[in-house]
DRENLUM-216870 format. One record per residue (C-alpha): residue in one letter; x, y, z. Coordinates in steps of 0.05 Angstrom, whole numbers, padded with zeros to 5 digits, always signed. Layout:
% residues N
aXYZ
...
//
This chain:
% residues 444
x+02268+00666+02912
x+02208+00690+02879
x+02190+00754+02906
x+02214+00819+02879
x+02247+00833+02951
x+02279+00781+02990
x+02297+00804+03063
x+02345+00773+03118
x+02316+00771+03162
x+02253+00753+03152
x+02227+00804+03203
x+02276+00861+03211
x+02272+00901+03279
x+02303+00971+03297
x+02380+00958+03309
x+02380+00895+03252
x+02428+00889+03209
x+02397+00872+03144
x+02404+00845+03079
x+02355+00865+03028
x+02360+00831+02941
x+02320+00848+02894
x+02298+00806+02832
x+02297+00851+02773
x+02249+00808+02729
x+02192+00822+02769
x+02159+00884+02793
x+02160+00937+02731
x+02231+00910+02710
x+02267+00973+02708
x+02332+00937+02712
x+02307+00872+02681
x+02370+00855+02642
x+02409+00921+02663
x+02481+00924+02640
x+02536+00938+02668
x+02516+00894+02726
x+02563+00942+02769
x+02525+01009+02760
x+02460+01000+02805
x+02457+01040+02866
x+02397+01046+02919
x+02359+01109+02941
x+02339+01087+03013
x+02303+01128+03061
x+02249+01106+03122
x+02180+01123+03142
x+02167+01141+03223
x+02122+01154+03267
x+02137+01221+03251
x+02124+01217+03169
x+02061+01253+03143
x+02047+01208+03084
x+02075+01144+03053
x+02118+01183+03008
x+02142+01230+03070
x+02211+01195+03064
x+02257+01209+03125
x+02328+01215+03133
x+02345+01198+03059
x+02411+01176+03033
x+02448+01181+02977
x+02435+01239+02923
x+02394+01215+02863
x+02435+01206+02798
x+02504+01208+02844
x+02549+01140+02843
x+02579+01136+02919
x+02613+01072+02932
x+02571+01066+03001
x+02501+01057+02952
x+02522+01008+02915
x+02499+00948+02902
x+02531+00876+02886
x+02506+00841+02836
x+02492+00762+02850
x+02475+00747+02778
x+02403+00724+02741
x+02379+00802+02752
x+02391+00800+02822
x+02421+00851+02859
x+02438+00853+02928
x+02444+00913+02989
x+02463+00903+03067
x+02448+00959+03115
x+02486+00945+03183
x+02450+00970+03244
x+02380+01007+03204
x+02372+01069+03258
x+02450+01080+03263
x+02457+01071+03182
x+02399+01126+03173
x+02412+01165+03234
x+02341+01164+03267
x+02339+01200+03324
x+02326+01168+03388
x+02252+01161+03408
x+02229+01170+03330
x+02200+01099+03315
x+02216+01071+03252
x+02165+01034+03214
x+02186+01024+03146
x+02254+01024+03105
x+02234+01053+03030
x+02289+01031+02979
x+02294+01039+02908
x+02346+00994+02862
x+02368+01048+02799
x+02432+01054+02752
x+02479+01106+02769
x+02443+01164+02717
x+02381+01155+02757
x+02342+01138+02691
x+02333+01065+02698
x+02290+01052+02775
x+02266+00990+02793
x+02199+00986+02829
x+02132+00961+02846
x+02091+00937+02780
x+02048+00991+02803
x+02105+01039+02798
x+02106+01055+02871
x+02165+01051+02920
x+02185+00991+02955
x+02168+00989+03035
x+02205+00939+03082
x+02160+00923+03152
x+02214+00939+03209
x+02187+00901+03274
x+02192+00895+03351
x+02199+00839+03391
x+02118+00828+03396
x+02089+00772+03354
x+02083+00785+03280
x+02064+00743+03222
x+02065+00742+03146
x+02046+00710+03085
x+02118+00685+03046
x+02072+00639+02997
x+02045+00662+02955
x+02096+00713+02943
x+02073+00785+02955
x+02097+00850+02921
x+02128+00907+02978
x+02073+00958+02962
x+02065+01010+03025
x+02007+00959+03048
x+02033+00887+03031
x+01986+00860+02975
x+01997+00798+02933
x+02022+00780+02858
x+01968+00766+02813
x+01931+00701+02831
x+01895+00661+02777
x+01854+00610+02799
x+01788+00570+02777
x+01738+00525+02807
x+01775+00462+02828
x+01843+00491+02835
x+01886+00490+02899
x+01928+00541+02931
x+01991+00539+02963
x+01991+00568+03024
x+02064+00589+03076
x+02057+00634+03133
x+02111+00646+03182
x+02117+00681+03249
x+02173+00716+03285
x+02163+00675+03347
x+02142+00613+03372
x+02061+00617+03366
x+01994+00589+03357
x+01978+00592+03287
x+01921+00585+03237
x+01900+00592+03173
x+01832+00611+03146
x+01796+00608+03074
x+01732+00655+03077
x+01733+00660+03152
x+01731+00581+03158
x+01793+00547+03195
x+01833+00499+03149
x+01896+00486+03187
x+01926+00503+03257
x+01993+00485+03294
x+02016+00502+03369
x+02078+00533+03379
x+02111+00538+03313
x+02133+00597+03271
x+02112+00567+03205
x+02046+00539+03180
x+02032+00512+03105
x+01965+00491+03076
x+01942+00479+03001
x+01864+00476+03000
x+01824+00474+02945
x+01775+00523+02915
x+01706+00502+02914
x+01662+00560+02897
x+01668+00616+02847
x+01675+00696+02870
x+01713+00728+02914
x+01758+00702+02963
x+01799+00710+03034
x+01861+00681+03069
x+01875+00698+03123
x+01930+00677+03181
x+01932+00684+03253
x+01995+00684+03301
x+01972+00679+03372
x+02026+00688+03431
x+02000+00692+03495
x+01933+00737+03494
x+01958+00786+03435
x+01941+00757+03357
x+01970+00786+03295
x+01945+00761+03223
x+01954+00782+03160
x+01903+00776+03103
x+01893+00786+03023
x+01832+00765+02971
x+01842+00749+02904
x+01791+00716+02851
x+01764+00649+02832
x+01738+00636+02763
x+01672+00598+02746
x+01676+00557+02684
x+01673+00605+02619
x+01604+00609+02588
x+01606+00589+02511
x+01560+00627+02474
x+01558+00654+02402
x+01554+00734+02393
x+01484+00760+02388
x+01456+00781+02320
x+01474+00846+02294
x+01536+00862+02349
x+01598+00889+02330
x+01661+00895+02351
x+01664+00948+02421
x+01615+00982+02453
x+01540+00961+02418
x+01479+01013+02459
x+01420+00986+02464
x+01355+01029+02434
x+01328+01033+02511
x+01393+01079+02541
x+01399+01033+02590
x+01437+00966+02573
x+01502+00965+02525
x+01534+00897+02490
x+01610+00892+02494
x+01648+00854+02449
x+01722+00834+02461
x+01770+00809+02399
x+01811+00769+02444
x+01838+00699+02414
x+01876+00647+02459
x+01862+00675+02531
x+01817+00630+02574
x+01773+00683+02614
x+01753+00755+02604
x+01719+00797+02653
x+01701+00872+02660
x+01721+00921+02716
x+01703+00996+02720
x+01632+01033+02752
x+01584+00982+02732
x+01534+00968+02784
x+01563+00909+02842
x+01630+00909+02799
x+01675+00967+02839
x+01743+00953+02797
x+01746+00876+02823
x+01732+00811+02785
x+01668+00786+02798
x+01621+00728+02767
x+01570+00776+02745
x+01609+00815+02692
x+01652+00747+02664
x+01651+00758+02597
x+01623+00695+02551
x+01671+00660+02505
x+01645+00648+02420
x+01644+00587+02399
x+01711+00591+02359
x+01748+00619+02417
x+01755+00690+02387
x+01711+00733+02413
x+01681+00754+02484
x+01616+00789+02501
x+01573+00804+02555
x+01510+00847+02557
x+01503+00895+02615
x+01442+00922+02641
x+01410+00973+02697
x+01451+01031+02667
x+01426+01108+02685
x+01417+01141+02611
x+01466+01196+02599
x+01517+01175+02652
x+01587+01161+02634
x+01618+01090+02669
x+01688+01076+02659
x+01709+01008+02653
x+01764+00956+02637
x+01770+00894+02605
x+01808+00847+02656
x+01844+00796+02607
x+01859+00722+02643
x+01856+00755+02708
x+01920+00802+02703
x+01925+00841+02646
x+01886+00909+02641
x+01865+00935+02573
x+01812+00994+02553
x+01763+00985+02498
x+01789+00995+02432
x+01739+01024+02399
x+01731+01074+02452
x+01714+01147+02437
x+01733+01172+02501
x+01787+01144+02559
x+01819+01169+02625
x+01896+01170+02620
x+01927+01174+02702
x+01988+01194+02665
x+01970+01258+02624
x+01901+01266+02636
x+01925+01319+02706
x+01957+01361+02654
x+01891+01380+02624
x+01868+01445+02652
x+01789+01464+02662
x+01789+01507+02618
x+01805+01460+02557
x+01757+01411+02580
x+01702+01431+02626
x+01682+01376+02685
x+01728+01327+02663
x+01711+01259+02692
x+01771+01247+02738
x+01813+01185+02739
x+01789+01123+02786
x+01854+01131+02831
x+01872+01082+02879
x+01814+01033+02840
x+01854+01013+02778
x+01919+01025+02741
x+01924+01036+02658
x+01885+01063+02608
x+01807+01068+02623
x+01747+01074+02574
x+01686+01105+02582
x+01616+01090+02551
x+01564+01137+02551
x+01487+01112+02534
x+01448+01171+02504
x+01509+01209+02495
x+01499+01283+02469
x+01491+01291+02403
x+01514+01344+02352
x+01462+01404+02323
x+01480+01416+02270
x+01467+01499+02257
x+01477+01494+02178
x+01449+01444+02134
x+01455+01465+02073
x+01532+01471+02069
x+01564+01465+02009
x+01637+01434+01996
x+01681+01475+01956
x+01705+01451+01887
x+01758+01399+01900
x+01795+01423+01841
x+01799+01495+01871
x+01819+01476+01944
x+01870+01516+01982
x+01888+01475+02052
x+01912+01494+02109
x+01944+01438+02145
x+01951+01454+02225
x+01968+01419+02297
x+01911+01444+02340
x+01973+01441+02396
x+02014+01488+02356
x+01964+01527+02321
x+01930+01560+02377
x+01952+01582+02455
x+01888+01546+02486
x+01894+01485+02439
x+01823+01474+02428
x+01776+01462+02386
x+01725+01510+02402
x+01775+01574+02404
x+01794+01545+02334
x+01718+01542+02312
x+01723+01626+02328
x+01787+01625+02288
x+01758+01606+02222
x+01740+01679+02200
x+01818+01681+02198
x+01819+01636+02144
x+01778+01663+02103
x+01818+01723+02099
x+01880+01685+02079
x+01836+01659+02033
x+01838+01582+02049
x+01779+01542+02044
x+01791+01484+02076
x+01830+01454+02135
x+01877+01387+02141
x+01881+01376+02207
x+01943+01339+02234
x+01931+01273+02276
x+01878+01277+02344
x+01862+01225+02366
x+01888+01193+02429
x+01963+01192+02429
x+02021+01173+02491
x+02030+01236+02526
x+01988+01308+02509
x+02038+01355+02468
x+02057+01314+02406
x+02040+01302+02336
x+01997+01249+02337
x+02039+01203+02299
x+02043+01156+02370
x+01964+01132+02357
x+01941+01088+02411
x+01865+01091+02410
x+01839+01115+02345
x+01764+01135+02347
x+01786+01171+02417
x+01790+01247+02404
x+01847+01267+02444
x+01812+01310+02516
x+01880+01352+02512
x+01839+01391+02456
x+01777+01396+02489
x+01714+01358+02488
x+01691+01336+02421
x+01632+01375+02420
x+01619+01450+02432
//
């Protein structure tokens, strides 16, 4: 078992009874290792016909952070945990003529605090079926996202792919790579293939179940990998984000040791958040570095981007002075920081940077200032949060006529840069040349 959700049966319909484990080492491991083994509970509810939205969750059960004996679930050891529904529309009391379509479950501890769930943090959905054909991928193993989407695949130029589809009934069935027929079978309910990959880019599997003159398939794309370019960093690059004198074309430069390929995701022209052979980053020759120049970029525009590390992991630029945060960054009113550029939702997941050729600069109105006598300093040390209602920097600018009158002539200003979360003290640094957009936008 290698999925995060294991069902029996493999294609549950109305009036199943069904038996639904979870592994908790996968997905976002909420209850990876969770102990006592005894205090995990679901939240279960279903999605109909009926539901306005894929969190519209009907006919719920169970009270969130409650322990009743009927939500519990039995542990079967190695972080799996284990939950049987008898009879779905009886055991959720859907009323008859409402059509379920999906069971939504969530595996938690009895406080509520600990949740297992998709990596992407989303709820788990189980198909519920009717007796018409239906097929699905079981290899590789997929994650129980609203739409079914697959685990991470990493794969390169000469590698194969294992391929399992099954069907709920007796059916003609085929399986495609990039629209071209690899393998079919007559009258089965399973069909395996393992092709190899032969070209770099994007790629598409696809399976069809045919039973009499109605065909069901199920689909997903995932990457292929050229070979990694070796190629020392050009002359006078540094490490991040290196603009180029014309506005139009930046360098990026990646301290990345050990990993075997590197691309970048974001807003870049042809790249739309997904891997692809045009923005694979090239390796130094001592393994350490990655870089890739980019070019055809509108002066003055801010692109957000990712670095996509070995073809799963996610990371911003470090040396970012700006990023999107899908966490904290809604909490930020208009007011605090005007036009905001909003999070890609629904394109990424993580942190996000943003590079900006011919960025605005800062005029500065006096140029002759002179620093007061460091011998004579009185400081006023302050947390922009604290210090001031509207928490930014340009209703503290107004503010500094107040200091004066106390008498201080200069200002210590507590930690703000990017930090995990807007309302703390800064001490939780996570990217350090970032000015933290929960005090406004660094220039005024």
């Amino acid at each position: 078992m290698g999925t995060i959700v294991n069902l029996d049966p493999n294609f549950p319909k109305d009036n199943d009874n069904i038996v639904i484990t979870v592994d908790a080492a996968k997905g976002n491991l909420g209850l990876n290792n969770y102990s006592p083994t005894s205090d995990v509970y679901v939240h279960t509810g279903v999605i109909t016909n009926l539901s306005t939205s894929q969190t519209d969750w009907r006919y719920s059960k169970f009270t969130w952070a409650t322990t009743p004996a009927l939500a519990q679930a039995t542990y079967l050891g190695s972080n799996k945990w284990q939950y049987t529904i008898t009879n779905i529309r009886s055991f959720y009391a859907v009323p008859a003529g409402e059509t379920i379509q999906k069971i939504v479950i969530l595996f938690r501890n009895g406080a509520g605090t600990s949740v297992q769930r998709n990596a992407d943090a989303s709820d788990m959905y189980i198909p519920i079926y009717d007796n018409t054909i239906a097929t699905r991928f079981i290899v590789p193993f997929f994650q129980p996202t609203f739409t079914r989407i697959p685990e991470p695949i990493t794969k390169q130029v000469g590698d194969n792919i294992a391929l399992t589809a099954i069907a709920n009934n007796s059916s003609v069935m085929k399986l495609f790579l990039n629209g071209t027929e690899i393998q079919s079978a007559n009258g089965v309910t399973t069909i395996s293939a393992n092709p190899t990959l032969t070209t770099a880019g994007n790629q598409t599997i696809r399976v069809d179940a045919t039973e009499g003159v109605t065909t069901r398939s199920e689909s997903f794309q995932f990457f292929t990998a050229a070979a990694t370019t070796v190629l020392s960093l050009p002359a006078g690059v540094k490490d991040g984000i290196n603009y180029d004198p014309n506005n139009t074309s930046v360098t990026l430069v990646l301290y990345a040791p050990g990993k075997n390929r590197v691309s970048v995701i974001g807003e870049f022209p042809g790249s739309n958040w997904a891997e692809q052979n045009a923005y694979n980053m090239n390796k130094t020759p001592d393994g350490n570095y990655w870089w890739l120049r980019i070019n055809g970029l509108t002066s003055g525009t801010e692109y957000a981007f990712q670095y996509l590390v070995d073809g799963t992991l996610k990371v911003g630029e470090p040396y970012a002075e700006k990023i999107l945060d899908p966490s904290n960054d809604g909490f930020i009113t208009a007011a605090t920081y005007p036009s905001l550029k909003p999070y890609p939702t629904g394109l990424t997941s993580g942190i996000v940077s943003i590079l900006q050729t011919n960025a605005p600069g800062y005029n500065w109105a006096i140029n002759s200032f002179s620093r007061p006598d460091k011998k004579n300093l009185v400081i006023y040390e302050l947390l922009l949060r604290d210090f001031l209602t509207a928490h930014d920097w340009k209703t503290l600018k107004d503010t500094l006529s107040y200091f004066k009158t106390l008498g201080v002539n200069a200002v210590q200003l507590m930690p703000f840069n990017e930090f995990e979360g807007n309302e703390s003290w800064g001490y939780n640094p996570d990217y350090f040349l970032a000015p933290d957009k929960y005090y406004g936008p660094k220039i005024h």
